[in-house]
N, C-alpha and C positions, 0 to 999 in steps of 0.2 A: 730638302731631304727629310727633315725629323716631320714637317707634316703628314707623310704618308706612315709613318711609326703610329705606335699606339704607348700609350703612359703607362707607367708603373711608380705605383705606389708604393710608400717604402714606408711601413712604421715600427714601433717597438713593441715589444713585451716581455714583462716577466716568467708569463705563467702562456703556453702555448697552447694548454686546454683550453682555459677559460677564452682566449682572443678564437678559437676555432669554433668554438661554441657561440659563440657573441657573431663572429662574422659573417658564418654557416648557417646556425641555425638561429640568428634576430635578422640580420641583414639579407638572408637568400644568398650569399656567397658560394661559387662551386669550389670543391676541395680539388687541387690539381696534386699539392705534394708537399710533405715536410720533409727534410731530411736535416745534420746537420749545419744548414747556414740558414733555412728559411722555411717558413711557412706560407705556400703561395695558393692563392686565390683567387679567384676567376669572379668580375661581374662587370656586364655590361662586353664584354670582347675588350675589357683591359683588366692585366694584374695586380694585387696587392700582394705583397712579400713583407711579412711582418718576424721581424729579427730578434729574438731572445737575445734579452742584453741584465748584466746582472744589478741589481740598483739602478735600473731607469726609471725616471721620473718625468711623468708626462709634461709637454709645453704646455705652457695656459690660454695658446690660441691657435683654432684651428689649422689643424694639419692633413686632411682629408677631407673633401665638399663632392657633391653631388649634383648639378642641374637638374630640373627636373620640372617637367611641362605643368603638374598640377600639384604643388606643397601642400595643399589642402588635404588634398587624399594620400599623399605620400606620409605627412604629417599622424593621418592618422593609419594608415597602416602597420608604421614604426609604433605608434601606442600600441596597436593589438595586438603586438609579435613580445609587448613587454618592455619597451625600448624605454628609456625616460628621458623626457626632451626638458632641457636646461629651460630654468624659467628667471634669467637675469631680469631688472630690474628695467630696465628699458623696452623691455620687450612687450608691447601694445595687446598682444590676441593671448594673454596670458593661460584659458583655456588651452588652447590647439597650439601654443609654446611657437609662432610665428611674430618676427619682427619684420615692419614694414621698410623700408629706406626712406629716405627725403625724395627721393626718385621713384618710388614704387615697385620698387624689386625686394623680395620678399626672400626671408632665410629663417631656418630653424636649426638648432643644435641640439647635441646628445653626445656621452659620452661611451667609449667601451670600458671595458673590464680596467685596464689600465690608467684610465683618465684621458689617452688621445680622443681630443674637442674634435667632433664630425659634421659637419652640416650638411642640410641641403637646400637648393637655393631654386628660383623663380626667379628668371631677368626676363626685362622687357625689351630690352634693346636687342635687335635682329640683328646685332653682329655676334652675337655670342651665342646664337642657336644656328643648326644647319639650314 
């Protein structure tokens, strides 16, 4: 049954400007609606509802990811739009802010206004793509 559903995401914020700003206008998010319990967004034909919560303090590992056919160009998309991709210590393509796997699936992060860790990710294994 939950197969034929679609996902929603659910994150936090302090500040409902700056996350509408950062979603909308870095990510390409569409504005469906605020009122008050949520701030809901549209991308891909699935929602984000991001929750004004007071003294929230972001987790330190990802909470929202993205698949995504080519992270090369998506990678650098997100630079142009202003985005700043996290450049841990580990992470090999330190330019284009992409980490390779021991497998060969490929991910990059960036954070919003609040601190929620975002990724988007390249796999190679054909069960994880349609």
């Amino acid at each position: 049954m939950l197969a034929a559903g679609k996902m929603i995401g659910f994150l936090f914020t302090n500040d409902y400007v700056l996350s509408r700003d950062f979603y909308e206008g870095k990510l390409g998010c569409e504005f469906l609606s605020q009122d008050q319990f949520a701030l809901a967004l549209k991308l891909g034909g699935h929602m984000i509802r991001i929750v004004k919560m007071a003294n929230f303090v972001a987790m330190r590992g990802t909470v929202l990811g993205w698949e995504v056919a080519d992270i090369e160009a998506v990678t650098g998309w997100l630079k142009g739009r202003g985005v700043m991709l996290e450049q841990y210590p580990f992470i090999q393509d330190q330019e284009r802010g992409i980490w390779t796997t021991p497998d060969g699936n490929k991910v990059a992060w960036f954070k919003d206004p609040d601190g929620n860790v975002l990724s988007v990710s390249q796999h190679l294994r054909a069960e994880l793509t349609p």
